[in-house]
PDB file of N, CA, C and O in Angstrom, chain B, residues numbered from 101:
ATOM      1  N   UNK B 101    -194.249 -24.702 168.768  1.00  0.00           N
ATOM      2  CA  UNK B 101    -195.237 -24.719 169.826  1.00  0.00           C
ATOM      3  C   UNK B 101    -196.621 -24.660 169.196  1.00  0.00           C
ATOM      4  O   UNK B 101    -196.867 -23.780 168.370  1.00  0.00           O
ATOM      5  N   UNK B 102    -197.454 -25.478 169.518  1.00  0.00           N
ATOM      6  CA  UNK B 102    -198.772 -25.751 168.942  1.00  0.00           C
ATOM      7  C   UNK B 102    -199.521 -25.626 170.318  1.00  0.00           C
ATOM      8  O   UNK B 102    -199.144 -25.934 171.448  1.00  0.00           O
ATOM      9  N   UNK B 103    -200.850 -25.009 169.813  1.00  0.00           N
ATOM     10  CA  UNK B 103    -202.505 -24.661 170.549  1.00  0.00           C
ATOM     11  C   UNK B 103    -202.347 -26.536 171.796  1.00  0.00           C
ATOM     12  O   UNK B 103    -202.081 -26.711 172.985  1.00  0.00           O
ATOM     13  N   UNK B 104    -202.653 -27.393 170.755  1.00  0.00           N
ATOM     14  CA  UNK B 104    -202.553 -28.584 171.501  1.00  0.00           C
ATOM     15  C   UNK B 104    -201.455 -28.827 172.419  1.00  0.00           C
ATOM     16  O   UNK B 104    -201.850 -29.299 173.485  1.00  0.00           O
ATOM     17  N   UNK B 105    -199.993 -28.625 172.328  1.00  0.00           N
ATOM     18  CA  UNK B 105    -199.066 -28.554 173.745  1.00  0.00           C
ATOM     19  C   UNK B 105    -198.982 -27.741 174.548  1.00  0.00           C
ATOM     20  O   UNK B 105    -197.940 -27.478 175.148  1.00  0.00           O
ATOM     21  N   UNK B 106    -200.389 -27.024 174.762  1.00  0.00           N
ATOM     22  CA  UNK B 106    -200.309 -25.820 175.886  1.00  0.00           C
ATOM     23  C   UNK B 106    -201.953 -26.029 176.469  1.00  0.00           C
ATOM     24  O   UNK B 106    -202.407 -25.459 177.462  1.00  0.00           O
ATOM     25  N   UNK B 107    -202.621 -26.890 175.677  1.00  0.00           N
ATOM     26  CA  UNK B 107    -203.381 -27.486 176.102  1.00  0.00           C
ATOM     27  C   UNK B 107    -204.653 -26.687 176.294  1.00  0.00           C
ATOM     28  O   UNK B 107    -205.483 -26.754 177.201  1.00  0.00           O
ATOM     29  N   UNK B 108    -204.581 -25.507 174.657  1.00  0.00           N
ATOM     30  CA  UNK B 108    -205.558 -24.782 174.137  1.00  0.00           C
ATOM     31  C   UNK B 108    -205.810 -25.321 173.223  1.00  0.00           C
ATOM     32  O   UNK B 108    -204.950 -25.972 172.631  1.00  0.00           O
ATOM     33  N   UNK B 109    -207.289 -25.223 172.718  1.00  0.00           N
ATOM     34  CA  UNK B 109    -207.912 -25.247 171.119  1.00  0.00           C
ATOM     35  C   UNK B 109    -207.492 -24.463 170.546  1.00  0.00           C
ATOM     36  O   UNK B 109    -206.691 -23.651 171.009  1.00  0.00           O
ATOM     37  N   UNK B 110    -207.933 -24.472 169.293  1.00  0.00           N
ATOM     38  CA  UNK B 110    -207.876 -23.273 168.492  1.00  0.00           C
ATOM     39  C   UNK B 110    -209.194 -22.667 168.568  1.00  0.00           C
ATOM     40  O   UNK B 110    -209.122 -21.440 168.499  1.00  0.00           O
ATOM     41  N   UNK B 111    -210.053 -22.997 168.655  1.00  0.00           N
ATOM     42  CA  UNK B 111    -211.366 -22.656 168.861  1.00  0.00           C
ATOM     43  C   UNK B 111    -211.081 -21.353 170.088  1.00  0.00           C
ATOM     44  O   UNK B 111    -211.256 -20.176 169.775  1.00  0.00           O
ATOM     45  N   UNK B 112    -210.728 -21.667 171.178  1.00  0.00           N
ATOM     46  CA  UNK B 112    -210.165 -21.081 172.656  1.00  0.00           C
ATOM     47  C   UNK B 112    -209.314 -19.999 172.182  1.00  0.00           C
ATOM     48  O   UNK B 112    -209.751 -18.904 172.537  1.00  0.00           O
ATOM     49  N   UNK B 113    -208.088 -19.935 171.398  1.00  0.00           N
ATOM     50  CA  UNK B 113    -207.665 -19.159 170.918  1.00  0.00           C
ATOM     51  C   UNK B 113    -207.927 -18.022 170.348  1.00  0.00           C
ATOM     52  O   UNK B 113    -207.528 -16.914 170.707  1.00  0.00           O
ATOM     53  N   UNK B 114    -208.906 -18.401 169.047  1.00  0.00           N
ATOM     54  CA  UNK B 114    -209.945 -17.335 168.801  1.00  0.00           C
ATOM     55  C   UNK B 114    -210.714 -16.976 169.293  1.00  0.00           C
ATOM     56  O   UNK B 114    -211.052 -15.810 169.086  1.00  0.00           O
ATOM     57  N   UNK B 115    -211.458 -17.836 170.274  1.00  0.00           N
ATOM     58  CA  UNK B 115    -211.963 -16.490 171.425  1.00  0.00           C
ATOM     59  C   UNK B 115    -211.700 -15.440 172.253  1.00  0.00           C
ATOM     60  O   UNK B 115    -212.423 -14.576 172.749  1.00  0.00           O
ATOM     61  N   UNK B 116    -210.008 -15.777 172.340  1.00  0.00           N
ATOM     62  CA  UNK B 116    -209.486 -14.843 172.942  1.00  0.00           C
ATOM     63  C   UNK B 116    -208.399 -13.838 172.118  1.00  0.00           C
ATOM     64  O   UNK B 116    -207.584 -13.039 172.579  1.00  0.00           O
ATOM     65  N   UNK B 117    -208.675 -14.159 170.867  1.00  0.00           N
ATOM     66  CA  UNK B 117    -208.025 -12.804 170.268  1.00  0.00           C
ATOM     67  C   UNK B 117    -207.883 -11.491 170.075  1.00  0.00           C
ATOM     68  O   UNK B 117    -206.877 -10.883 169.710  1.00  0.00           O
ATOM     69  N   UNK B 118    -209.366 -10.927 170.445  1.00  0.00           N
ATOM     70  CA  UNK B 118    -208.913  -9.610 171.193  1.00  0.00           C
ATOM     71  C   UNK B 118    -208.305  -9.030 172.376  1.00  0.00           C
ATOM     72  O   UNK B 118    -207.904  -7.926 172.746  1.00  0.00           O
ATOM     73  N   UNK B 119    -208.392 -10.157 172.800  1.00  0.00           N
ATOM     74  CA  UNK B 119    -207.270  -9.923 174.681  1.00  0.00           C
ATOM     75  C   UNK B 119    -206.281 -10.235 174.167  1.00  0.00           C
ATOM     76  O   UNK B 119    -205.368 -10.035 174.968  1.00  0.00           O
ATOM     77  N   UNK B 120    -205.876 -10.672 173.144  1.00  0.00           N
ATOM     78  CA  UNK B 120    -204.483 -11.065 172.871  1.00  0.00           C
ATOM     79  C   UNK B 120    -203.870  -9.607 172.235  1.00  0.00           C
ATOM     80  O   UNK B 120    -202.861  -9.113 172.738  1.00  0.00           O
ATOM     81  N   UNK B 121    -204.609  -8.922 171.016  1.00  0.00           N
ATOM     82  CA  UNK B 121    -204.276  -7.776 170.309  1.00  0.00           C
ATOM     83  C   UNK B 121    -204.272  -6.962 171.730  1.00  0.00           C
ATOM     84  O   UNK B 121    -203.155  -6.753 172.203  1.00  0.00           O
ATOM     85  N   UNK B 122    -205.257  -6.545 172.364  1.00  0.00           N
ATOM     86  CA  UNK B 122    -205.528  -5.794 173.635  1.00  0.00           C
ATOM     87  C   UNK B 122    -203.841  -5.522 174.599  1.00  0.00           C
ATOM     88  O   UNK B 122    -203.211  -4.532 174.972  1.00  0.00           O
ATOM     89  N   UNK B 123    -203.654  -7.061 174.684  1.00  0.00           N
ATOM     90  CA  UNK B 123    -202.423  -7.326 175.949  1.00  0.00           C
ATOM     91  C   UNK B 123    -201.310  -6.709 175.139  1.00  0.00           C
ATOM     92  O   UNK B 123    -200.391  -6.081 175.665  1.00  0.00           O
ATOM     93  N   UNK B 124    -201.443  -6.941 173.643  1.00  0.00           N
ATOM     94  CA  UNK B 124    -200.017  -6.396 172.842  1.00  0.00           C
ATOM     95  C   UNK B 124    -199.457  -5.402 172.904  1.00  0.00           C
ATOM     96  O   UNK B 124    -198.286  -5.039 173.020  1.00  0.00           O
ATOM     97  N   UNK B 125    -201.014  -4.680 172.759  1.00  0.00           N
ATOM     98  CA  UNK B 125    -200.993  -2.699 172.544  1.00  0.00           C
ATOM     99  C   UNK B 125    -200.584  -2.567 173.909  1.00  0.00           C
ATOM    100  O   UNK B 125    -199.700  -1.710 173.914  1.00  0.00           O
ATOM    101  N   UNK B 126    -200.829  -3.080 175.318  1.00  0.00           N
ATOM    102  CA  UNK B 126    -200.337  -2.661 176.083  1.00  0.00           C
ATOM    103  C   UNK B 126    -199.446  -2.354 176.541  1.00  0.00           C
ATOM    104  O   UNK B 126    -199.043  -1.370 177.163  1.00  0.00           O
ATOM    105  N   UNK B 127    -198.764  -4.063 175.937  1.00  0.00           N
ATOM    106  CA  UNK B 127    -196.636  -4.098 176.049  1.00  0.00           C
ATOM    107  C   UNK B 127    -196.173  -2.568 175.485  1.00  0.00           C
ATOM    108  O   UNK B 127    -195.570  -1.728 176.154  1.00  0.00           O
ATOM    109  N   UNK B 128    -196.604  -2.431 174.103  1.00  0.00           N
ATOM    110  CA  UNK B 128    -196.368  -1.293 173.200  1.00  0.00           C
ATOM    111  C   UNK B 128    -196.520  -0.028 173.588  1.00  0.00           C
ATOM    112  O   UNK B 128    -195.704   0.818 173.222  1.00  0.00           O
ATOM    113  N   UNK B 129    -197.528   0.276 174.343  1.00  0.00           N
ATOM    114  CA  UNK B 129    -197.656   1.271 175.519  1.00  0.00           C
ATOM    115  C   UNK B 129    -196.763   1.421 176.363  1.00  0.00           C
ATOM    116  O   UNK B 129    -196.274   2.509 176.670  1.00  0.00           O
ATOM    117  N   UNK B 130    -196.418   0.190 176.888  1.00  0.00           N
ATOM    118  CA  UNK B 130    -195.464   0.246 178.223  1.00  0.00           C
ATOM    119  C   UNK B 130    -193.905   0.663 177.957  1.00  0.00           C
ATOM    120  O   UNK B 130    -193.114   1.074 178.806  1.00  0.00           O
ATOM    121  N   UNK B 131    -193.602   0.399 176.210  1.00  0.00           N
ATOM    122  CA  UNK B 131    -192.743   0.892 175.605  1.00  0.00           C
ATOM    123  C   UNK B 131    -191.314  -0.580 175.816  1.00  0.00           C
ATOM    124  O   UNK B 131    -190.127  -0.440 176.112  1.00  0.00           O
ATOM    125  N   UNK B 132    -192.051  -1.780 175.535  1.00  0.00           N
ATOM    126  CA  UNK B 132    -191.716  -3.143 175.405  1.00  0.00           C
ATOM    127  C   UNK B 132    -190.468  -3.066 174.292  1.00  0.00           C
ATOM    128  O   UNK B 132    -190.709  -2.269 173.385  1.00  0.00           O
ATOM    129  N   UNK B 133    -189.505  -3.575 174.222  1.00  0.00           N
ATOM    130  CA  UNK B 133    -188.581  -3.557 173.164  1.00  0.00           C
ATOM    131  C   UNK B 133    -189.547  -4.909 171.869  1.00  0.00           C
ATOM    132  O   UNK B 133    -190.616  -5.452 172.150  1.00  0.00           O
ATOM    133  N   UNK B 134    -188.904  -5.087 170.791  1.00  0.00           N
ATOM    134  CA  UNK B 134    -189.617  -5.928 170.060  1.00  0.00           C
ATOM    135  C   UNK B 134    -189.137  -7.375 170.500  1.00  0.00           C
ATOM    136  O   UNK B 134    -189.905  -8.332 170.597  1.00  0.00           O
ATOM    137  N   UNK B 135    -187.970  -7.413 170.717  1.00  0.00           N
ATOM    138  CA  UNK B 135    -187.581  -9.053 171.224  1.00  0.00           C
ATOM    139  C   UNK B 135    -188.019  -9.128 172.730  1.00  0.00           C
ATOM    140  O   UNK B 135    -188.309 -10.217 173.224  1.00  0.00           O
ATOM    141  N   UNK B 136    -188.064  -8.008 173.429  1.00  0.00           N
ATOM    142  CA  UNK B 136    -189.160  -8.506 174.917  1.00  0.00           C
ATOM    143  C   UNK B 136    -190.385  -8.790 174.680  1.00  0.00           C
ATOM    144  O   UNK B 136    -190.912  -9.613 175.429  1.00  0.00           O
ATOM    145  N   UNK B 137    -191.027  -8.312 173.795  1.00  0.00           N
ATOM    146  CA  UNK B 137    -192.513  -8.625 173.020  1.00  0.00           C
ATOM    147  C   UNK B 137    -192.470 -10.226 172.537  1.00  0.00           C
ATOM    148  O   UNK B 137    -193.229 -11.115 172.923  1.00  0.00           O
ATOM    149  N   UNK B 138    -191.088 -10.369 171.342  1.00  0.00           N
ATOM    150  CA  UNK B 138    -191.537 -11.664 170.885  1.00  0.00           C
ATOM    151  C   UNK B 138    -190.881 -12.725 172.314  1.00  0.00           C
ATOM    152  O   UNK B 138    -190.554 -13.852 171.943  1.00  0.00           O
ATOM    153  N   UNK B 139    -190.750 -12.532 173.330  1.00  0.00           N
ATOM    154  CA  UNK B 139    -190.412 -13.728 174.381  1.00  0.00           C
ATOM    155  C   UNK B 139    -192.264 -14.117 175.325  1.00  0.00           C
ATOM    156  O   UNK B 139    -192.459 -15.175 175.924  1.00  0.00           O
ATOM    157  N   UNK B 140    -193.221 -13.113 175.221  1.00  0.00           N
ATOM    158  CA  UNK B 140    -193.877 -13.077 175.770  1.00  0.00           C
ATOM    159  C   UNK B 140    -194.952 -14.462 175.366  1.00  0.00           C
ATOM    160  O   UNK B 140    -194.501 -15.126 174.432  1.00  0.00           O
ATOM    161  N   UNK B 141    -196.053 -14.882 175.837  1.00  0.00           N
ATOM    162  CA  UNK B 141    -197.173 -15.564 175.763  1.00  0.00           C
ATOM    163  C   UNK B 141    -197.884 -14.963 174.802  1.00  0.00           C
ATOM    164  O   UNK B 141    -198.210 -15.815 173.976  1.00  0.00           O
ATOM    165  N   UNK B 142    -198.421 -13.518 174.415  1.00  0.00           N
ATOM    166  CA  UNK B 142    -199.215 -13.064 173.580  1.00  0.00           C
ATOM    167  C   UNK B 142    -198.666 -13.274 172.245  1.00  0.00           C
ATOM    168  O   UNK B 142    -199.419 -13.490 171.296  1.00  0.00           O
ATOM    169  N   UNK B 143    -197.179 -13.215 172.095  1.00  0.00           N
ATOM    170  CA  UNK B 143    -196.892 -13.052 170.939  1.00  0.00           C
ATOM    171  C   UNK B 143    -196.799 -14.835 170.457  1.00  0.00           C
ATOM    172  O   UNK B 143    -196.742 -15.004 169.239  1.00  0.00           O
ATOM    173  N   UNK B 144    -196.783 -16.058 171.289  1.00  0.00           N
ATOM    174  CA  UNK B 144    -196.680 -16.908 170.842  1.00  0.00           C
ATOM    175  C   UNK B 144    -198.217 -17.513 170.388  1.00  0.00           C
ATOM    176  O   UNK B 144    -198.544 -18.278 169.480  1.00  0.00           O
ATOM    177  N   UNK B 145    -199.066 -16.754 171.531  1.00  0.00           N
ATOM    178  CA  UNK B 145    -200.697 -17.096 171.219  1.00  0.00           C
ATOM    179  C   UNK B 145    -201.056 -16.828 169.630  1.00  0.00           C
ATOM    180  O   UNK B 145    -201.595 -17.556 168.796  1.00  0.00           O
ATOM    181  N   UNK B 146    -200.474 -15.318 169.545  1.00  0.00           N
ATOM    182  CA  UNK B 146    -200.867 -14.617 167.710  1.00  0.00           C
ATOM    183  C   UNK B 146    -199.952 -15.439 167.371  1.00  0.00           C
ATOM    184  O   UNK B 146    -200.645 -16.445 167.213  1.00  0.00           O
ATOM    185  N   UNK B 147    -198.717 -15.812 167.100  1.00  0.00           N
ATOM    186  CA  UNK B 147    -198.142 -16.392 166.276  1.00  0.00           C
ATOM    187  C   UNK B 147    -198.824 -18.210 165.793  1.00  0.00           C
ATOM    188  O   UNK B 147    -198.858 -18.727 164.677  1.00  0.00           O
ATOM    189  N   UNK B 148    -199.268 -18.760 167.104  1.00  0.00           N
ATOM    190  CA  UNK B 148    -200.489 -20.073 166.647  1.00  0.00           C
ATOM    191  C   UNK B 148    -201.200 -19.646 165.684  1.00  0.00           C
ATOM    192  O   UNK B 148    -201.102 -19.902 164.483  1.00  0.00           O
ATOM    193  N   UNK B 149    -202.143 -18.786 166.393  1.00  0.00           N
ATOM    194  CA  UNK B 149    -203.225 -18.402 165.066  1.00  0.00           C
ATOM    195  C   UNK B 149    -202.757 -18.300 163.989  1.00  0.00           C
ATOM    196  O   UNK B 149    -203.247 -19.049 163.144  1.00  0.00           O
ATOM    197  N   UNK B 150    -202.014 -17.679 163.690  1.00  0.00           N
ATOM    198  CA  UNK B 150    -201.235 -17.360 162.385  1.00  0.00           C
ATOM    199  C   UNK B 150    -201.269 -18.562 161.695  1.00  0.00           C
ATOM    200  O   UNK B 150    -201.879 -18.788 160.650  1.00  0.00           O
ATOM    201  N   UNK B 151    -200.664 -19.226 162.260  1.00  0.00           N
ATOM    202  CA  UNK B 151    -199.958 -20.430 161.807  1.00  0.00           C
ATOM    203  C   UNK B 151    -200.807 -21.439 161.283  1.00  0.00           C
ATOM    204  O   UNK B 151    -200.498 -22.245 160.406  1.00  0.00           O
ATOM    205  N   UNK B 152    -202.024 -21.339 161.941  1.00  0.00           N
ATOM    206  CA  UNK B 152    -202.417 -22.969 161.588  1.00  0.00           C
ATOM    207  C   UNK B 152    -204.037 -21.896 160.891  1.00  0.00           C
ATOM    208  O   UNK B 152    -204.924 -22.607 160.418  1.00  0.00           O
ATOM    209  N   UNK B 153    -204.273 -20.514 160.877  1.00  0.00           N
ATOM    210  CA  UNK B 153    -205.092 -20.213 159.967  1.00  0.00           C
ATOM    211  C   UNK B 153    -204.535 -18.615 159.448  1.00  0.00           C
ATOM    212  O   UNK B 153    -205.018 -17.567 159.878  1.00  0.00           O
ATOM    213  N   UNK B 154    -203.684 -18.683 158.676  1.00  0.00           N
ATOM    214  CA  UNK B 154    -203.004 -17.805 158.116  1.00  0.00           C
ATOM    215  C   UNK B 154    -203.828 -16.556 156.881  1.00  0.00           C
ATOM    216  O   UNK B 154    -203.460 -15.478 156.416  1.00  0.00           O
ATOM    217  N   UNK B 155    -205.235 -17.520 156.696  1.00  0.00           N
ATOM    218  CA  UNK B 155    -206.329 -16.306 156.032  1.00  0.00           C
ATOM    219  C   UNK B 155    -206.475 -15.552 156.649  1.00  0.00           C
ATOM    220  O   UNK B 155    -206.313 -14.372 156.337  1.00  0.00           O
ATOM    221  N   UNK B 156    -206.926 -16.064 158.024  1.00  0.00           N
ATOM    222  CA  UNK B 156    -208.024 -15.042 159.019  1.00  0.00           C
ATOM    223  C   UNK B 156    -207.459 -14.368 159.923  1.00  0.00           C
ATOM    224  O   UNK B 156    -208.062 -13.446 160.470  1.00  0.00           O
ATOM    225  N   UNK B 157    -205.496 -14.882 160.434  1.00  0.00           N
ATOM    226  CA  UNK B 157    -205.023 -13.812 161.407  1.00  0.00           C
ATOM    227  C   UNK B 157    -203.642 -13.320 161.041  1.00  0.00           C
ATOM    228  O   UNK B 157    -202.743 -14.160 161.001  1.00  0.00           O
ATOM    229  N   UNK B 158    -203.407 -12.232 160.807  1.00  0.00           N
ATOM    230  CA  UNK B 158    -202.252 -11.229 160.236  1.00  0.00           C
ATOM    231  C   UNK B 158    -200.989 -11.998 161.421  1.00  0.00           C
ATOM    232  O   UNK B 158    -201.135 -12.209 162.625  1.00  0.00           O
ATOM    233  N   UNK B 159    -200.061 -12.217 160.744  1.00  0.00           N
ATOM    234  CA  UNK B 159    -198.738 -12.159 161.496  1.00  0.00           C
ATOM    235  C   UNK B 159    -198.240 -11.226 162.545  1.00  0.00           C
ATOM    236  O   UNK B 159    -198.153 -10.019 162.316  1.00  0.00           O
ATOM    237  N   UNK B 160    -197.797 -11.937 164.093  1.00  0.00           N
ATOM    238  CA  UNK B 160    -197.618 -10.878 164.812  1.00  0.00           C
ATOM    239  C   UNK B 160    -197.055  -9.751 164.605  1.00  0.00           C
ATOM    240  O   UNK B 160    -197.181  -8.870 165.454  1.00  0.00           O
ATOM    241  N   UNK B 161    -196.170  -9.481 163.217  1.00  0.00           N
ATOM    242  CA  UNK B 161    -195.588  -8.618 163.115  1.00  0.00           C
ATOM    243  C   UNK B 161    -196.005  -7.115 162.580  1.00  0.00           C
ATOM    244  O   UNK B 161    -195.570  -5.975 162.741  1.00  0.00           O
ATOM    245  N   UNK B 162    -197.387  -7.910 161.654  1.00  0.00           N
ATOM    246  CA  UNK B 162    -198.324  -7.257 160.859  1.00  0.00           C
ATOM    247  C   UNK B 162    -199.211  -6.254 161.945  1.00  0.00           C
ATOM    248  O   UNK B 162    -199.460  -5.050 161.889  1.00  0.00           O
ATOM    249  N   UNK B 163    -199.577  -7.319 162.971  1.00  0.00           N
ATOM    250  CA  UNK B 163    -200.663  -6.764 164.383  1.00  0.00           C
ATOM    251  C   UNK B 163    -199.365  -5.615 165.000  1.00  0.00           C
ATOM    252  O   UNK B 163    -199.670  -4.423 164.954  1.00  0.00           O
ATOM    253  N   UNK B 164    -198.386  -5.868 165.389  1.00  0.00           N
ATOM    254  CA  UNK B 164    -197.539  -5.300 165.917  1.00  0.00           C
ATOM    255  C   UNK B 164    -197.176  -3.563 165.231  1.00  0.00           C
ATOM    256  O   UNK B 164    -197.159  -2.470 165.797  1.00  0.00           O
ATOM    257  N   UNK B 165    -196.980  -3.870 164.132  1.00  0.00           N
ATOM    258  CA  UNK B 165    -197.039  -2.056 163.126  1.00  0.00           C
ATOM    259  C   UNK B 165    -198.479  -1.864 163.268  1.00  0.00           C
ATOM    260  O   UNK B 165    -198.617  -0.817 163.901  1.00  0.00           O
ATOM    261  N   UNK B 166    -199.517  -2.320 163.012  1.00  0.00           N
ATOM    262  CA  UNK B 166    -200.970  -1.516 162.926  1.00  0.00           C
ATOM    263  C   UNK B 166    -200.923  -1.297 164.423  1.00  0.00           C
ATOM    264  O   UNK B 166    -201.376  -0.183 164.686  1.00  0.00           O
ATOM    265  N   UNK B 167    -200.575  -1.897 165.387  1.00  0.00           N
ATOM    266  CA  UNK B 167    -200.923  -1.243 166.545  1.00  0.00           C
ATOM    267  C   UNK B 167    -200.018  -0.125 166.781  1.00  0.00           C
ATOM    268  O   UNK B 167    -200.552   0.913 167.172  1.00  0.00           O
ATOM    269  N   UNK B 168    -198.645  -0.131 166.606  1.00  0.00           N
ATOM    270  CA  UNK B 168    -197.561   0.915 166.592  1.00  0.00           C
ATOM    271  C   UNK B 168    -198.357   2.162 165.881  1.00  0.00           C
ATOM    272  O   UNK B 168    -198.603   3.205 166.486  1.00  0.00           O
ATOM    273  N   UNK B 169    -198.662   1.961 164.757  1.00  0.00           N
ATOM    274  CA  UNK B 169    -199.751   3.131 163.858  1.00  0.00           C
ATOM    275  C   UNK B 169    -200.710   3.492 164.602  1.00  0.00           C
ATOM    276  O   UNK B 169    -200.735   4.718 164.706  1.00  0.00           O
ATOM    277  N   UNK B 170    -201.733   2.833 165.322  1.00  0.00           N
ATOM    278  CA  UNK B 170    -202.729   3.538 165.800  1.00  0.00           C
ATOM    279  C   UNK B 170    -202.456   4.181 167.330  1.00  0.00           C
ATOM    280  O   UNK B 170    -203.040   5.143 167.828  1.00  0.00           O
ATOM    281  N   UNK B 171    -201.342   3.320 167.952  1.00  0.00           N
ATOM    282  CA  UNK B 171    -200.928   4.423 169.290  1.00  0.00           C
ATOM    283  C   UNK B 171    -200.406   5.659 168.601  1.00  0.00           C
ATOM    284  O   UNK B 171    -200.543   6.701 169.242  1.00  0.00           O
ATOM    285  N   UNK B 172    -199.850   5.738 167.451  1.00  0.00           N
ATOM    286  CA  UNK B 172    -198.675   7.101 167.241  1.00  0.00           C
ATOM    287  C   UNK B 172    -200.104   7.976 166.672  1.00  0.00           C
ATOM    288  O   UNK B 172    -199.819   9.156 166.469  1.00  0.00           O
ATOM    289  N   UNK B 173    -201.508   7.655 166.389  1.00  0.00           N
ATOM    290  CA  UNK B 173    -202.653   8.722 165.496  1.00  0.00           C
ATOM    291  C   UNK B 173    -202.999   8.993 166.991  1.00  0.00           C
ATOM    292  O   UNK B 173    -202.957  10.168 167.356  1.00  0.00           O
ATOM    293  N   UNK B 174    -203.290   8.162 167.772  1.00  0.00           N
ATOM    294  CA  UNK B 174    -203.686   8.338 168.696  1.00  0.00           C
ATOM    295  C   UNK B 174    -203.255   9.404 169.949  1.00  0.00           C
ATOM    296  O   UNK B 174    -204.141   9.787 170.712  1.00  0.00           O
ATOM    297  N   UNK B 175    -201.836   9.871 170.127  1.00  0.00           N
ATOM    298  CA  UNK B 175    -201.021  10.186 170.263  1.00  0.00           C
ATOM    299  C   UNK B 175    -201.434  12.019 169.918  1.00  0.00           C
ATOM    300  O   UNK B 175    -201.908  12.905 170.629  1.00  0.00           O
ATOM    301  N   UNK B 176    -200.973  11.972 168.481  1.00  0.00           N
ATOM    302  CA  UNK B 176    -201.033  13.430 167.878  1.00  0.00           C
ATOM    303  C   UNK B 176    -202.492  13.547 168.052  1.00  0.00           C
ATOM    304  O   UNK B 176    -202.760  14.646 168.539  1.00  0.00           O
ATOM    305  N   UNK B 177    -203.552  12.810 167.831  1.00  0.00           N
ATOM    306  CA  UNK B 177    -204.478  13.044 167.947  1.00  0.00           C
ATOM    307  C   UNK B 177    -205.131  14.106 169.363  1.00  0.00           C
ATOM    308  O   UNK B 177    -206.088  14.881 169.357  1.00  0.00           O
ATOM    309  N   UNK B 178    -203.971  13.671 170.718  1.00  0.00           N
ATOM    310  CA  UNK B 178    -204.256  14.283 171.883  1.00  0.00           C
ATOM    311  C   UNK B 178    -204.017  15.407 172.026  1.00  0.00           C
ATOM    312  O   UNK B 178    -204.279  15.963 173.093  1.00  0.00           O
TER     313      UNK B 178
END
């Protein structure tokens, strides 16, 4: 699945990559299993990025533990 058969840029994409990290942490909040996560839209949006600029955006899986990490500081933190 490519940016172009859904009838996004990539340009569009990266504008919306913090609503994308944003929508993730939420699943993760909501306490999403990981294969209900990877069926979703967000995870196929990060997985484009990834894909076609692999410098500039971490693998959903990568986004997926740093966010798992910062809900669990966040957490003890309360």
């Amino acid at each position: 699945m490519t940016a172009s058969s859904e009838g996004l840029t990539i340009g569009e994409l990266e504008s919306k990559y913090f609503l994308y990290r944003k929508a993730l942490k939420q699943l993760l909040l909501e306490g999403r299993s990981k294969a209900g996560i990877e069926k979703t839209l967000v995870w196929s949006r990060l997985e484009t990025l990834h894909n076609c600029l692999p410098r500039q955006y971490k693998a959903p899986d990568q986004i997926r533990y740093q966010l798992q990490r910062e809900i669990q500081r966040e957490r003890t933190a309360s």
